[in-house]
Every structure is written in structure tokens, then in C-alpha cells.
C-alpha positions in Angstrom: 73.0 -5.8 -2.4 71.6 -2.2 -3.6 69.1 -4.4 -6.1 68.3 -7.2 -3.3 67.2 -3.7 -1.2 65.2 -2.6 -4.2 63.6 -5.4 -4.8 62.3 -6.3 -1.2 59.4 -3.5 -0.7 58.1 -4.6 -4.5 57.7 -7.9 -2.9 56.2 -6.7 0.0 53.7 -5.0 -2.1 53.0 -8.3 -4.0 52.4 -10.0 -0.9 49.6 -7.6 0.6 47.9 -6.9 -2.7 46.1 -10.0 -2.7 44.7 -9.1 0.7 43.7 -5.6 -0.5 41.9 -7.2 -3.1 40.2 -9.5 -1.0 38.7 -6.7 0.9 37.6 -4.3 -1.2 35.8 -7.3 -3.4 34.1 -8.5 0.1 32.6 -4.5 0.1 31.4 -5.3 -3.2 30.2 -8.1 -2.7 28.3 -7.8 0.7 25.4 -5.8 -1.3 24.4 -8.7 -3.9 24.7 -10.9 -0.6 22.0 -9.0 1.3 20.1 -9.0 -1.4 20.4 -12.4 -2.1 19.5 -13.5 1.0 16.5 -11.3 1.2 15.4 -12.6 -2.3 16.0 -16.2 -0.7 13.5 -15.1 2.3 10.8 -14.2 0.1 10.9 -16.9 -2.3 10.6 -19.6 1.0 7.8 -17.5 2.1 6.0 -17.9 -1.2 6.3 -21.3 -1.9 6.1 -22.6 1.9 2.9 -20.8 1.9 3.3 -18.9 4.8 2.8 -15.4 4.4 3.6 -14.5 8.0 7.6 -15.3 7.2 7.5 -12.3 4.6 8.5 -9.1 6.6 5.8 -6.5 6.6 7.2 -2.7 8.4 3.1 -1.5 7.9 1.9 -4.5 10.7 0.2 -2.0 13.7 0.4 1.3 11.4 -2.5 3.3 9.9 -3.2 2.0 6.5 -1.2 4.7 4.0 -3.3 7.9 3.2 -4.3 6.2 -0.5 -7.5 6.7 -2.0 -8.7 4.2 -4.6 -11.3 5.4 -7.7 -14.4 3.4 -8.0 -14.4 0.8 -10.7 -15.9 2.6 -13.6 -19.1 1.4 -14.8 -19.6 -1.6 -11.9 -23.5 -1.3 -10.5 -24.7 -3.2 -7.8 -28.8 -3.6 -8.3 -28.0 -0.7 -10.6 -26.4 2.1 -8.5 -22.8 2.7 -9.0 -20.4 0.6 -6.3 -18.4 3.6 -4.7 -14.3 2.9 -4.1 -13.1 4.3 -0.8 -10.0 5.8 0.8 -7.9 5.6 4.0 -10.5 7.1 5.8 -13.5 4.8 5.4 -11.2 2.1 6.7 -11.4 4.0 10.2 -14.8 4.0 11.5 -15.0 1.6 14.4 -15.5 -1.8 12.5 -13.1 -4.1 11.2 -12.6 -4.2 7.5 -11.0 -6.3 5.3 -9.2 -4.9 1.6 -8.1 -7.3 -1.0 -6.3 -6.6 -3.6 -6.3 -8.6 -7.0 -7.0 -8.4 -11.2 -9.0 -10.1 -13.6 -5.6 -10.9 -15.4 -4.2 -12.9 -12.1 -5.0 -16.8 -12.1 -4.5 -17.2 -8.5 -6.9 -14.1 -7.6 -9.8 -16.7 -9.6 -8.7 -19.5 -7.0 -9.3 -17.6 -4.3 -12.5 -15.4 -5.2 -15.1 -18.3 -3.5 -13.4 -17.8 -0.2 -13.1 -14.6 0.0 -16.9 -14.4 -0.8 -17.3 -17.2 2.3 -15.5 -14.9 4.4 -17.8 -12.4 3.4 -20.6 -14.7 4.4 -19.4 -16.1 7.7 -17.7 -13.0 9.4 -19.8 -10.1 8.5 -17.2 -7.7 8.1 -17.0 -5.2 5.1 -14.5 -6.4 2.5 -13.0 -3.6 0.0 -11.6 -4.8 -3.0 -8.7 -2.9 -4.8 -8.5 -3.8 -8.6 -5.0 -3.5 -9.7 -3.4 -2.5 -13.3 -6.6 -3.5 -15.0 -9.0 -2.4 -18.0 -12.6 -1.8 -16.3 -14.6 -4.0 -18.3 -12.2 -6.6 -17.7 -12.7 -6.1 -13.6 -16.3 -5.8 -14.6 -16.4 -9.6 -16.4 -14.5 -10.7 -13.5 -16.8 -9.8 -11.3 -20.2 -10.4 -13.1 -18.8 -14.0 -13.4 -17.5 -14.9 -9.9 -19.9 -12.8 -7.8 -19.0 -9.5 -5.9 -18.3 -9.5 -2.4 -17.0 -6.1 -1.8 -18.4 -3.7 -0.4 -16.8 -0.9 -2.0 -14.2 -1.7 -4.9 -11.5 1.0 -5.8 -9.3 1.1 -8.3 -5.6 1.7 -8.7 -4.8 1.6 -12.6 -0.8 2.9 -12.4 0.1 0.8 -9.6 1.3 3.4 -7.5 -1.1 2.9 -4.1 0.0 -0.7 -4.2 3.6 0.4 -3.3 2.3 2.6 -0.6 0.6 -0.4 0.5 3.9 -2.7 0.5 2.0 -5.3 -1.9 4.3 -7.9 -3.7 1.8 -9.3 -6.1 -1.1 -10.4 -7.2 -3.4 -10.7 -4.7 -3.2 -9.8 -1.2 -5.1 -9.7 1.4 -5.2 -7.3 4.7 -7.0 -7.2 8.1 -7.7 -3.7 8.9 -9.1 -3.1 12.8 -11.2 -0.6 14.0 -8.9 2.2 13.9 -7.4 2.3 10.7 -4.5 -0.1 11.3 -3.4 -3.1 9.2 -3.8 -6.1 11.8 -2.8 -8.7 9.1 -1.3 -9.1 6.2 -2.1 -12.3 4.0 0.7 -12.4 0.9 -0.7 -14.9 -2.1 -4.2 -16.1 -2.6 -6.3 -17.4 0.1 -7.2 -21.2 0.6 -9.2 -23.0 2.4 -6.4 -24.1 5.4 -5.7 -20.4 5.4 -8.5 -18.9 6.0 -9.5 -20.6 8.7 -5.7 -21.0 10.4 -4.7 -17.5 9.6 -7.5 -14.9 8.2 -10.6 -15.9 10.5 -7.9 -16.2 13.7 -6.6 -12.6 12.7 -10.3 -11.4 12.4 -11.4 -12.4 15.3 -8.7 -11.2 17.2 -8.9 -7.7 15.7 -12.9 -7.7 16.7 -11.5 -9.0 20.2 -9.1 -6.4 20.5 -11.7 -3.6 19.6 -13.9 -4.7 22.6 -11.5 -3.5 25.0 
């Protein structure tokens, strides 16, 4: 009888070590599951095209203190194009910055439309070129036009982070006052820009009005 008593709690201790287990590999777990899920978000968001499924926290927030370096050596009718900072992005007129590289295929797809959205709105666009050699951003944009009106530079990467950007290019709606209205992930095509960009534009320019 004394080893049947023994025996018992051992048993015991068998029988709830599997559930132990079970718990503390569901706290290990749970982090690779957030992220997974998260990583599962984005990726729909990129290939559905829809940008306005990725999460942005910056949406209705001043545009981060940043201030981007002019391209080195761009001229436009031979002055030197200026870059620009936070603070040029708050002066009563709605703006728009894009952010792209020579080195980014998609950023060629959509240079024509950003140049039409240039043409049909009006509003200054600022152009941030990202992680590239100047003469390479100059080639780019001797070949495919210039539609900025100020293009900054940001060579380490680091104001892109501020800025939330995922890749290659983006594309934001800044209103009147400094604040990112919009935020266009992935290059712009024709059935977005005029369902998504020219909507967001002219709601900004509504919403200055009053």
C-alpha cells in the first residue's frame, strides 16, 4: 500500500504536465500569431490594391518634424530645385509628397499620373527620393519629366520611418495645416487616382474652406 501512496501524486503530476505545457507554449506562441496575422493584413492590402485596409496611426496628425535635403545637382530652367521640411507643408494650401527611387519599377509606372495630377489639381506636389545615388534621381527625372515642386532627399532612410512608409513609393495628401489627410500605399493607377487620390484632394480643399 505505502508504494500505491507513493506512486499516486507522481501520477498526478503526469497528468497535469501536459496541461502546463499547453499553456505556457500558447504564451509563446500568441506573439508569432499577432504577428502573423498582422503580416496577413498587409500582404491582402497589397495585393487587393487597396491601400486604405493598411492601418496608418499618422491619418489626422501633423506630418513628422522631417526635413528632406534638396536633390544635389537637380535644376529646373537652371536654378537649383530646393527640398523642403515639415514646415513648408503648412501654409494654407494643400500639398501632396510622394515618395519613390529611380531603382523602384513601380515608382516608373506611376510617374505619368502623378504628373496628371499635377496638371489637373493644381496643388504643389513634393517629391521625397529615397535611398538613392543623385545622378541616378537626376536620370530619373530628366527622362520622365519633373512634377515636383520641391524634391528632398532622404539618403539613410531614416525620415521614411518617421513617416510610417512601407515601400517603394507612397503617396500622401497633406491639407492646409500640416496634417496627412491620406495616405496612398503602392504606386498610383489610373482607377486610383481618380477613386481615391482626386476624392481625397478634393475633400481636403473642401475641408479647408470651412
Amino acid at each position: 500500500m505505502g508504494r500505491s501512496m507513493s506512486l499516486e501524486p507522481e501520477a498526478d503530476k503526469l497528468q497535469a504536465r501536459p496541461s502546463g505545457i499547453r499553456k505556457r507554449f500558447g504564451w509563446m506562441a500568441a506573439p508569432f500569431l499577432v504577428f502573423a496575422a498582422i503580416a496577413a493584413l498587409f500582404a491582402f492590402a497589397l495585393t487587393s490594391g487597396d491601400p486604405s485596409k493598411l492601418p496608418s496611426a499618422l491619418i489626422g496628425r501633423p506630418v513628422p518634424q522631417t526635413t528632406f535635403p534638396p536633390l544635389e545637382g537637380l535644376l529646373d530652367q537652371g536654378q537649383p530645385v530646393p527640398g523642403f521640411a515639415a514646415a513648408d507643408l503648412a501654409q494654407g494650401k494643400i500639398s501632396v509628397v510622394n515618395f519613390w527611387a529611380s531603382w523602384c519599377v513601380p515608382c516608373i509606372e506611376e510617374h505619368p499620373l502623378l504628373i496628371a495630377l499635377k496638371e489637373r489639381t493644381g496643388v504643389a506636389v513634393y517629391g521625397v527620393n529615397y535611398k538613392d545615388q543623385p545622378e541616378a534621381g537626376r536620370r530619373f527625372l530628366g527622362r520622365l519629366g519633373n512634377p515636383y515642386t520641391a524634391v528632398g532627399t532622404d539618403r539613410a532612410g531614416r525620415n521614411a520611418i518617421e513617416w510610417g512608409v512601407y515601400g517603394m513609393p507612397e503617396t500622401f495628401v497633406i491639407n492646409g495645416r500640416g496634417e496627412i489627410a491620406y495616405k496612398h500605399v503602392g504606386p498610383i493607377s489610373k482607377e486610383s487616382l481618380e477613386a481615391q487620390l482626386m476624392p481625397a484632394i478634393a475633400a481636403a480643399q473642401a475641408s479647408a474652406q470651412n
